[in-house]
C-alpha positions as CSV (number, residue, x, y, z in Angstrom):
1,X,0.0,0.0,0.0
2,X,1.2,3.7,-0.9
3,X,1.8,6.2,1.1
4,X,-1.6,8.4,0.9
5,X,0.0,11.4,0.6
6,X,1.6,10.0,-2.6
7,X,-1.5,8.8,-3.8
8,X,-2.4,12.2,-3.7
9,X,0.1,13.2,-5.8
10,X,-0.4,11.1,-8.3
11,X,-3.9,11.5,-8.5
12,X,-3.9,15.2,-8.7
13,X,-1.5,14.7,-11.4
14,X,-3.4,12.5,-13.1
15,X,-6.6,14.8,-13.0
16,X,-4.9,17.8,-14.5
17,X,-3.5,15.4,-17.4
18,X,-5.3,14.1,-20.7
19,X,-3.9,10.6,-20.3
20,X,-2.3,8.2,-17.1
21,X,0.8,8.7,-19.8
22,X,0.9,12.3,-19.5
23,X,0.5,12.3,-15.8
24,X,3.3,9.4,-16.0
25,X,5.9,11.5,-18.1
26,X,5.5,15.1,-15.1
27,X,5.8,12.3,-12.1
28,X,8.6,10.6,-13.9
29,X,7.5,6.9,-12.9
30,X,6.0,4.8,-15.5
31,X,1.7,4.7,-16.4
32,X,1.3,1.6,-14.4
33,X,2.2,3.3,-11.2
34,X,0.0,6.0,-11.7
35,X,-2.9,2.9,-12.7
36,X,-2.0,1.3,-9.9
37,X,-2.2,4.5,-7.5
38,X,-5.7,6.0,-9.3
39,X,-6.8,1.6,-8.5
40,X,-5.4,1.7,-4.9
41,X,-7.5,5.3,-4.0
42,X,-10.3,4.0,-5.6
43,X,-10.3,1.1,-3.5
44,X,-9.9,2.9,-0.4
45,X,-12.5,5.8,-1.5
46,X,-15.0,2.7,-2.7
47,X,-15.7,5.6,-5.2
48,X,-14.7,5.7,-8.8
49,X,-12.4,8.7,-9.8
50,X,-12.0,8.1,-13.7
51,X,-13.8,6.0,-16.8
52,X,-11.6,3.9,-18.7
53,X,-11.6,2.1,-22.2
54,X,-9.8,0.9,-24.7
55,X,-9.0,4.7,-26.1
56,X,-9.2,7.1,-22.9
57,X,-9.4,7.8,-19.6
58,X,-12.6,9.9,-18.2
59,X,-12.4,11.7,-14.8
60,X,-16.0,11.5,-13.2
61,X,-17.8,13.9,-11.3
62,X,-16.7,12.7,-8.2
63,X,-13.2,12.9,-9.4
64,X,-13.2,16.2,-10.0
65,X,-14.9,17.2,-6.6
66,X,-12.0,15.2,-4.9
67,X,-9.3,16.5,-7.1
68,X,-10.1,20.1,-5.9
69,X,-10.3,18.8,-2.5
70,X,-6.7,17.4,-2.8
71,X,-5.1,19.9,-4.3
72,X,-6.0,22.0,-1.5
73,X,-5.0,19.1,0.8
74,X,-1.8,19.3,-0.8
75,X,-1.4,22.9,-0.7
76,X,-1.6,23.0,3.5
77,X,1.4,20.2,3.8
78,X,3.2,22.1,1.6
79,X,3.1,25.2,3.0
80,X,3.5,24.1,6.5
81,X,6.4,22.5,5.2
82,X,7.9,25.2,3.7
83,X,7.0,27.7,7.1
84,X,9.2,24.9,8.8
85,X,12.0,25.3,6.2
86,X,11.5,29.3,6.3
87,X,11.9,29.1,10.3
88,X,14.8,26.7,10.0
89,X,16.6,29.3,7.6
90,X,16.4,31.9,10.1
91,X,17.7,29.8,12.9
92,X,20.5,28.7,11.2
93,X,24.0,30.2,11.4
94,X,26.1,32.0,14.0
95,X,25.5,33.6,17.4
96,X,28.2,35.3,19.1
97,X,27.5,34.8,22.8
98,X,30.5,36.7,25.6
99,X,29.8,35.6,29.5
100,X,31.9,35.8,32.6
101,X,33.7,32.6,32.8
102,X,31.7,30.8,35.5
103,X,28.4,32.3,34.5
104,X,29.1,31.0,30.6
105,X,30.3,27.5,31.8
106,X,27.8,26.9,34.3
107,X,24.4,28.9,33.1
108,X,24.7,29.8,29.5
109,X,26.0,26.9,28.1
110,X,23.2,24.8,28.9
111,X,20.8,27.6,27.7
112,X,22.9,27.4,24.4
113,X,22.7,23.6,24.1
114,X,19.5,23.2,24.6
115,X,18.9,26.1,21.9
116,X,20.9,24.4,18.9
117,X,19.6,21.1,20.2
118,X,16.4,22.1,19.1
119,X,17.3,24.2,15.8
120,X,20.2,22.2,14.4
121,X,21.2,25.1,11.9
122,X,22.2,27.1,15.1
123,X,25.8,27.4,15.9
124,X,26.5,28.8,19.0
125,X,30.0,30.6,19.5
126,X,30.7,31.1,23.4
127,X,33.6,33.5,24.8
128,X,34.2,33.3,28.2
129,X,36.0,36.3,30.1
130,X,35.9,37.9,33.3
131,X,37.0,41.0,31.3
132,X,34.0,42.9,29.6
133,X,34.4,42.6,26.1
134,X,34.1,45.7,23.5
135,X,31.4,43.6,21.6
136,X,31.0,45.9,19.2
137,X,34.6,46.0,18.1
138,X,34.8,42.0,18.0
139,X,31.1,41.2,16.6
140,X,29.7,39.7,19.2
141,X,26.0,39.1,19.0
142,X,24.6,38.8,22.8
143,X,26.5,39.5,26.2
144,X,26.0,38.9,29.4
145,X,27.6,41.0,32.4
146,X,27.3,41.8,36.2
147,X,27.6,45.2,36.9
148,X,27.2,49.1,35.1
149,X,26.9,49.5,31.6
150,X,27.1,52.5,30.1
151,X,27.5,52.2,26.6
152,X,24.6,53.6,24.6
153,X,25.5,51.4,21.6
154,X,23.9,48.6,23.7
155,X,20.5,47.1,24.0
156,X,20.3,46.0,27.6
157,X,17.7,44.4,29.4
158,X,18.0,44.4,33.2
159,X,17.3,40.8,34.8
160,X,18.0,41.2,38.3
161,X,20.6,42.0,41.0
162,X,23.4,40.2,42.2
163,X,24.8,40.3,45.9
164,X,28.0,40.9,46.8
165,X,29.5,38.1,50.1
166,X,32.6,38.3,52.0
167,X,33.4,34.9,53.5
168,X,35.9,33.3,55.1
169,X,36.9,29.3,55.7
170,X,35.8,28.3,59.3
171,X,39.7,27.3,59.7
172,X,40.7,31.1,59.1
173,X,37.7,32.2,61.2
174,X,39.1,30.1,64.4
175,X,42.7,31.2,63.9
176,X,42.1,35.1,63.2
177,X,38.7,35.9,64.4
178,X,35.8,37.3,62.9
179,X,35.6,40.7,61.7
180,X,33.2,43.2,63.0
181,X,33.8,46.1,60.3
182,X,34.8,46.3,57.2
183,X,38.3,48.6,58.8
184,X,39.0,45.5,60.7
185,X,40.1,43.7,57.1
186,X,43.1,45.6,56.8
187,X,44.7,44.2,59.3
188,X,43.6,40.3,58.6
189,X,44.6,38.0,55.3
190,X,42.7,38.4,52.3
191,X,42.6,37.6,48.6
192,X,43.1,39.9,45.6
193,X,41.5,39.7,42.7
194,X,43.1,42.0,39.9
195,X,41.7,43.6,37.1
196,X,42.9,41.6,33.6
197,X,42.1,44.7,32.0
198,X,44.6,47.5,34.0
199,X,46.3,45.0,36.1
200,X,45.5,46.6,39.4
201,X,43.6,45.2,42.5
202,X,40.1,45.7,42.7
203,X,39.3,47.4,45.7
204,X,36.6,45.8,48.1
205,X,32.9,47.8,48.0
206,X,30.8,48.6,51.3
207,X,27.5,50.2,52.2
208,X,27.2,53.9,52.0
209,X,30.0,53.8,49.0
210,X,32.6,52.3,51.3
211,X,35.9,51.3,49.7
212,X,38.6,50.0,51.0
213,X,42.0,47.9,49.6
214,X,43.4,45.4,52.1
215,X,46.7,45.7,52.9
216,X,47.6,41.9,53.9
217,X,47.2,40.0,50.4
218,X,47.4,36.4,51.2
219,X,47.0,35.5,47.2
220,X,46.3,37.1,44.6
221,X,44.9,35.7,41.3
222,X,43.2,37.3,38.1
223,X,40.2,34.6,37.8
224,X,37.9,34.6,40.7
225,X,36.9,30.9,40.5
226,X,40.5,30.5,41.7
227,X,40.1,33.2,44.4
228,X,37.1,31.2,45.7
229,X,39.4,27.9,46.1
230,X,41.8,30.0,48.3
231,X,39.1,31.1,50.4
232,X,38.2,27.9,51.0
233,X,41.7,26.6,51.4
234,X,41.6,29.5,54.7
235,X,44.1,31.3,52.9
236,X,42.5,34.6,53.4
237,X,38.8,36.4,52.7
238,X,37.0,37.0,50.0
239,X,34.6,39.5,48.6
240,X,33.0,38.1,45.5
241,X,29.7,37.6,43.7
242,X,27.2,35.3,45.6
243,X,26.6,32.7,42.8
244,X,30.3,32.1,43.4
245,X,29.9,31.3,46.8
246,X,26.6,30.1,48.3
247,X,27.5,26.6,47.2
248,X,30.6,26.7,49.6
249,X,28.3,28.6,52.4
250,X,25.6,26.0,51.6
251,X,28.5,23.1,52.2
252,X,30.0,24.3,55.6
253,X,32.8,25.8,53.7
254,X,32.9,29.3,53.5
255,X,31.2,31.6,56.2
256,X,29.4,34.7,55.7
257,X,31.0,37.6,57.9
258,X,30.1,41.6,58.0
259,X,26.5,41.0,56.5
260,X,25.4,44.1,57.4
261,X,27.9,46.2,55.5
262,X,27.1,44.6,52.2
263,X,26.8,47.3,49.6
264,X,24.1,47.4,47.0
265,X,23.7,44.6,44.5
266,X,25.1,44.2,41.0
267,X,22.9,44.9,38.2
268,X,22.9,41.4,35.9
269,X,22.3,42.4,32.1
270,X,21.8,41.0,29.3
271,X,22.6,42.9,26.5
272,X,23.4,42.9,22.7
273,X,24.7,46.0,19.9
274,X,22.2,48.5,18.6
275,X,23.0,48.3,14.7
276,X,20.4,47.0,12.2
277,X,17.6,45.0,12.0
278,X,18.3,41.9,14.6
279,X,18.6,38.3,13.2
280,X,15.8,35.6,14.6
281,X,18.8,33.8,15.9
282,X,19.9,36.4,17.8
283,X,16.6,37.4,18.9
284,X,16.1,34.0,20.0
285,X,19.4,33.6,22.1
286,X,19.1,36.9,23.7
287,X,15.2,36.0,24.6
288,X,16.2,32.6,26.0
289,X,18.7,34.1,28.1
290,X,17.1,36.6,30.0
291,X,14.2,33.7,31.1
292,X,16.5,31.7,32.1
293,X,19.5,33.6,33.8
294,X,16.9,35.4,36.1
295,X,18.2,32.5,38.3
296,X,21.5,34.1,39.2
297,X,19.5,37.1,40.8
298,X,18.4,35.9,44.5
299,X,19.0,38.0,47.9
């Protein structure tokens, strides 16, 4: 038995032609196999679609009622058909996604995998760094960053804040003490990160626009996955972002210490250049993002 959307096909071929031959020669498969198909939908119609003789071949009224009706059949697959090619085409190709490293690793690339798992044309191209990149300069398509932007070449969409911890191991809490202001960290260990970008410290951020730099750097580092490990390892404290560290504070690992100094949260954006008329991909990407990093934001 056919296929019945081929015997579709054939038959509406064979209604538009003067002979099974004709129909034949625009299928390219041979008369029999459109006799065959006209036999086979009669049989399952119990209706008959054309009179035959000797000398020609007849469609009958009930034919042509059902030819109409299959051509318009025909016309729906097709066209959803080709809306599912059109939306393929305009998921397909590159997105050039930029993330913090731990952010990218662990929360965007699952976002982007599950994306070109269900587009396959989709290739996702995923730069991780701690540094924010000029993503206009290097054609990146969507970023992601904690913290101020200020470019007005950007499309940013705000998702939600991000805390700021200082911690400390419970090893370096028992040998030093805890602190009870943020003054109190100069004269205790402490990590550093520093800034890839000028290669100076950051300095550590308070409430009521508090900043101070420690003066007793324990280790210093330039990724702050890193400085997390030292933390940990009682090496010194740490201020850092909070998706960094609750899993640590969740474990018993790290401590929190001067809660009530913590300064304001970081803004978490996604964002993605303002030039031209925006790609479906893109569109798509940036959309899927901002659903699903709103998980980084808690208090």
């Amino acid at each position: 038995m056919q296929d019945r959307l081929e015997l579709l096909r054939i038959f509406t071929a064979a209604a538009s032609a003067t002979t099974f031959r004709e129909a034949a020669a625009r299928l390219g498969v041979s008369p029999q196999a459109v006799t065959r198909a006209v036999r086979e939908l009669e049989d399952t119609l119990g209706e008959t679609l054309f009179h035959r003789n000797t000398r020609s071949v007849q469609i009958t009224r009930y034919g042509q009622d059902f030819a109409a009706q299959a051509q318009t059949a025909l016309q729906t697959v097709d066209g959803l058909f080709d809306a599912s090619s059109a939306k393929a085409a305009e998921m397909g190709g590159i997105v050039r996604v930029t993330a913090p490293s731990h952010v990218g690793r662990t929360y965007v690339m699952p976002v982007l995998t599950a994306l070109m798992q269900q587009h396959p044309g989709l290739v996702a191209d995923l730069r991780l760094s701690d540094t924010p990149s000029a993503v206009v300069d290097e054609q990146i398509d969507v970023g992601v960053r904690v913290g101020f932007i200020g470019d007005n070449r950007f499309v940013a969409r705000s998702i939600g804040t991000v805390p700021l911890w200082v911690v400390g191991a419970p090893a370096l809490l028992a040998r030093v003490g805890e602190p009870k202001t943020p003054d109190a960290l100069l004269a205790l260990p402490v990590t550093t990160l520093i800034n890839r970008t000028d290669g100076r410290a950051w300095s550590w951020a308070f409430r009521s626009d508090t900043q101070i730099q420690p003066r007793h750097t324990a280790f210093v580092t330039d990724d702050p996955e890193t400085e997390v490990q030292a933390a940990c390892a009682g090496l010194g404290f740490t201020q850092t972002s909070e998706y960094l560290l609750r899993p640590h504070v969740e474990r018993g690992e790290l401590v929190r210490v001067l809660r009530r100094f913590e300064p304001p949260s970081w803004t978490l954006h996604v964002y993605r250049p303002q030039r031209g008329p925006v790609p479906t991909r893109v569109r798509v990407v940036f959309d899927a993002l901002v659903a699903h990093l709103k998980v980084l934001c808690r208090t």
